[in-house]
N, C-alpha and C positions, 0 to 999 in steps of 0.2 A: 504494500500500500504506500504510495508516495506521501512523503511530509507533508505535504499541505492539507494532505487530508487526514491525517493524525490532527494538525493542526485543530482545522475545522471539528472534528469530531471532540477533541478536549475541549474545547471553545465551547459547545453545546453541553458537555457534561460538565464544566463548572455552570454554565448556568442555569439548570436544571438543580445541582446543588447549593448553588442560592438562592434560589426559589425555593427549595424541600427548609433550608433552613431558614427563611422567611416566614414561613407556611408555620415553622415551627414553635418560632419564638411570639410569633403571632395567638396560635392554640394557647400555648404558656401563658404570654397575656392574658388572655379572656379564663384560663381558668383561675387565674390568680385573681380575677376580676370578681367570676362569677361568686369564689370561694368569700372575698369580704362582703359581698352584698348580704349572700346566706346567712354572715355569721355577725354581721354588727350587729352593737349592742342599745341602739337605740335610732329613735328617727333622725336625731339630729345627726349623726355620725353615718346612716343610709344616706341621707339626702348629699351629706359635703362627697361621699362617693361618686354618686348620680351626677351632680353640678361641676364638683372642681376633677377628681381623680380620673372621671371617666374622659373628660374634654384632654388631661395631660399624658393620660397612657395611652391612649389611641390618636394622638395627636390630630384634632379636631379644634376650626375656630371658635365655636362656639356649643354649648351644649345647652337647653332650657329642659324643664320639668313641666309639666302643665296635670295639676289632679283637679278630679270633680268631687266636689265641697260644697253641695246645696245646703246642709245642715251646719256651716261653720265647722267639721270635725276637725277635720287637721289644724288648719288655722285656728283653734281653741288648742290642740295640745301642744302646740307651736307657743303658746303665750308664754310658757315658761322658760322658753329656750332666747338666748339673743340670736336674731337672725342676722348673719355677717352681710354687710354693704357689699359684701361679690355676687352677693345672691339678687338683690335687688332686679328686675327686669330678668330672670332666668329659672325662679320660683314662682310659677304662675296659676293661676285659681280657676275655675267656672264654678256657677252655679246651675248651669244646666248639661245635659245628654245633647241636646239640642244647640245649644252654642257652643260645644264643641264642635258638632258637624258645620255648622251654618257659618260663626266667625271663628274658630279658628280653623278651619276644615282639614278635621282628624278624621282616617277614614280606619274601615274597623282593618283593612289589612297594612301591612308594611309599605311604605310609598316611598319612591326614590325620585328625584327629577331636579331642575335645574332650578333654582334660586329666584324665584317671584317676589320684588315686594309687594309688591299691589295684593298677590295670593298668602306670603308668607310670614309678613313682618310684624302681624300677631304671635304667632309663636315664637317670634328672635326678635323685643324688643331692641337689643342691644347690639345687632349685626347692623354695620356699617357698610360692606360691603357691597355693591352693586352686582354685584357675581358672584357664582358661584353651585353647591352641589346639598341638596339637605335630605335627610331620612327622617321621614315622620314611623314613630314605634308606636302603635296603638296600644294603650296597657287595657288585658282583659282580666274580667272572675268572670266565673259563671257567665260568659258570653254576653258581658256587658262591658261598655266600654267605663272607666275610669280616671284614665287622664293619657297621656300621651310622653313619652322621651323623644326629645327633637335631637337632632343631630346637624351642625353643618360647617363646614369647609370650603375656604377661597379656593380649592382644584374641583375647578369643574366635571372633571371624570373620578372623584372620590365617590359619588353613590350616582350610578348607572341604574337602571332600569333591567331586574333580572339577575344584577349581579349580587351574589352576597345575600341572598335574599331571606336567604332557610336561615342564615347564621344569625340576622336580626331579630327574623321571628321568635328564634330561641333564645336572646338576649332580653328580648320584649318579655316574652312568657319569665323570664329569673327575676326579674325587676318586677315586672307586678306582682308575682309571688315576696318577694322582698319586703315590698311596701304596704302589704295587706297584713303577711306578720307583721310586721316592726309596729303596725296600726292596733293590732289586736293589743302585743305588748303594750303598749304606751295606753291602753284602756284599762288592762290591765291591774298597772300601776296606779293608774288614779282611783282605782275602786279601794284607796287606802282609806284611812279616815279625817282625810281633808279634800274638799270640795277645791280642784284644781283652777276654777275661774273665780272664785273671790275669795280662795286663803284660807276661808271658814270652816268649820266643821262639815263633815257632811252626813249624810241621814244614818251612815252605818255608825256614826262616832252618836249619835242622839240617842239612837236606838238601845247601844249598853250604856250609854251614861243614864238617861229616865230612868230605868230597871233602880242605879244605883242611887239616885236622888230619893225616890219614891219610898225606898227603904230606909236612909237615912232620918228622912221626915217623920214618918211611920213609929223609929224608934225613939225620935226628940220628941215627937207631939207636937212638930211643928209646920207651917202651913207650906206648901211647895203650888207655885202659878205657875202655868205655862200659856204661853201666847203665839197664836198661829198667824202669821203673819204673808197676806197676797196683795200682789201690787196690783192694783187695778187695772184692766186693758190692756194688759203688758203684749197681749199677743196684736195688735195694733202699733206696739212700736217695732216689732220685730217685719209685722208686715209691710210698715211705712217708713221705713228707715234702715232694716236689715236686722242681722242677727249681727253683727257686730258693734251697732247703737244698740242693742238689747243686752249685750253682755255690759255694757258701760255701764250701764243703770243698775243691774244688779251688781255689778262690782261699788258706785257709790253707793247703794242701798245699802250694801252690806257695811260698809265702812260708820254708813249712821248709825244702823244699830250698835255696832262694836263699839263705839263711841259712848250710846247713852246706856251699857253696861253695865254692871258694880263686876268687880272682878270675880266673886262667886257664881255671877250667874251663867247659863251654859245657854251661847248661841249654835244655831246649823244652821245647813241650806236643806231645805225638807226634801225639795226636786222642784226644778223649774222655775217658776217667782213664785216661790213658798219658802219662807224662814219661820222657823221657831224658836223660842227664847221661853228655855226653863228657869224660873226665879226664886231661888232657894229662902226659905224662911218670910215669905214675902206675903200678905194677906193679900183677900181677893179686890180691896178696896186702893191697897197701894199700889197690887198690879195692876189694876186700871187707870190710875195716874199715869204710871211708865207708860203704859201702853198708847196714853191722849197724849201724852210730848214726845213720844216715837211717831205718832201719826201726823201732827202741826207739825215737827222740822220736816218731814217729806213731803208736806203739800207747800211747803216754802220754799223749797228745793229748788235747784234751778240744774238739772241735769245736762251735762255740758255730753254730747255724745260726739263732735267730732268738730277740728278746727271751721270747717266749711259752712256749718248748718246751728240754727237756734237752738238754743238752751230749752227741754224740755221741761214742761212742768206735769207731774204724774200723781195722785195719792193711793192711799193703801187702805185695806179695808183689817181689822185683825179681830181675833176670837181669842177670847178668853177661859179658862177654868182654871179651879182650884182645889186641890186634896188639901182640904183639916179635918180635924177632929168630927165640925157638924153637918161636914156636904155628904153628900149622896156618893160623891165621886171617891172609892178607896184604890182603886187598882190601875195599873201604867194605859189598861185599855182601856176604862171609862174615860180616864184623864184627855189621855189623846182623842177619842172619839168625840169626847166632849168640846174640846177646844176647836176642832176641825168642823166639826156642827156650828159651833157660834160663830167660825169665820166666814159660814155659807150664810146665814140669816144675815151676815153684815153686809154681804154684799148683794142677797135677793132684797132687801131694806133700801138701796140706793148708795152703798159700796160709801167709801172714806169716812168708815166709824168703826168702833170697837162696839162690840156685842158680846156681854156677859153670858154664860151657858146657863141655863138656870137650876 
């Protein structure tokens, strides 16, 4: 065989061997990929994977997130996290199934194509570019869409049409599996005994603390109030302003009770715009004192829910009972049943008063 065609034939068999070892370190990539998404240990350490890690090991210009959040979920268990200014414009939201399709047009399969703004520049706030190549990842459960991993790069022939196609799919399929645990985890967590959006106790932390009240009182002979407390219309400000003006209100709501406190008494969040406030040693005459200047500071209130828009004004309607010695009420169920009954007559009544159970 003459030289030249040794030549030519090593020629092709080195690059056939840097292809196999491109091919390679590329697999290694993605399995090292796939391995920390599985294995993080929280959303916030999922997500800096998804935004920063996956944009710098596959060297891509841009990478965004885009989840569907009509209930405020993520974006609630997000409150407790600082979200880094990298993320700004790359961490992106819907509220609907339907404006994924319609504005950001997320389609349920893997899409490859050449860099549209006019089509694209919802899902890559932050792409400057006039060119270029982007991957839309549809994330599914249960064959529904959820949110979308976007992908894109100034080389035009980095996502083709056909090409790569199966290996997104199943990158699409690790990451929405990813982000649905790390979702369940992080729910998880908050079912502790503190109510993750206002700080407070929450229904699991009332529930053994009454038990313990009820019996303390019980053995003093002394009087234990508890006050059920529902902000009026609330679901009016969630529908006329969002669920993010609604968590603001509950978060200062909660701040005024904790405020007009004694440090004995035990506040929660009951679920939803329901607070109750157990008042250890307190008759039923002074609980409704507390109760009438818990009610006047929140019809004075001026609820600030976002730089842009007016200061709310809202009031609350609350219920009252009392275990002593000469009510009717002896056990953690009458009590609760009792106060929960006088917070409904407060507000079938014409709602922003307190209602004694009788």
């Amino acid at each position: 065989m003459p030289s030249s065609d040794v030549l030519i034939l090593q020629e092709k068999l080195n690059a056939f061997l840097s292809i196999a070892k491109n091919n390679e370190k590329k697999q290694r990539n993605f399995q090292e990929y796939e391995l920390a998404l599985l294995t993080s240990s929280g959303l916030n350490e999922l997500l800096s994977i998804i935004l920063e890690q996956h944009r710098d090991k596959f060297q891509l210009t841009e990478v965004t997130l885009l989840l569907l959040d009509p209930e405020y979920e993520f974006q609630r268990l997000l409150d407790s996290i600082t979200i880094p200014k990298s993320w700004q414009g790359r961490l992106l939201f819907s509220d609907s199934a339907q404006e994924l399709a319609q504005d950001f047009h997320v389609p349920r399969k893997v899409k490859l194509s050449i860099f549209t703004p006019s089509h694209h520049q919802a899902l890559f706030p932050n792409y400057t570019s006039p060119t270029g190549s982007i991957a839309i990842l549809p994330l599914m459960r249960q064959n529904k869409i959820i949110g979308s991993v976007n992908l894109a790069s100034r080389q035009t022939d980095r996502f083709q049409q056909g090409i790569g196609t199966q290996f997104l799919q199943h990158l699409a399929a690790i990451i929405s599996a990813a982000i649905e645990n790390s979702r369940l985890q992080e729910s998880i967590k908050q079912l502790g005994l503190r109510d993750p959006l206002t700080g407070i106790n929450n229904r699991r932390f009332f529930d053994q603390r009454v038990e313990e009240e009820i019996t303390l009182a019980q053995r003093n002979k002394t009087p234990l109030s508890c006050l059920f407390i529902d902000l009026d219309h609330f679901k009016r400000v969630n529908d006329n302003y969002g669920h993010q003006a609604g968590d603001q209100v509950l978060k200062q709501s909660a701040e005024i009770f904790d405020d007009t406190m004694r440090s004995t008494d035990v506040l929660a969040r009951y679920g939803g715009e329901e607070f109750v406030i157990l008042l250890a040693n307190t008759t039923s005459k002074a609980a409704y004192d507390i109760a009438e200047r818990i009610r006047l500071i929140v019809a004075e209130t001026e609820f600030n829910i976002s730089s842009s828009q007016q200061p709310l004004k809202l009031t609350l309607s609350i219920g009252l009972a009392t275990l002593d010695n000469n009510a009717a009420i002896k056990t953690t169920q009458q009590l609760i049943s009792s106060a929960d009954q006088a917070v409904y007559v407060a507000k079938e009544s014409g709602r922003n008063k307190v209602h004694h159970a009788n």
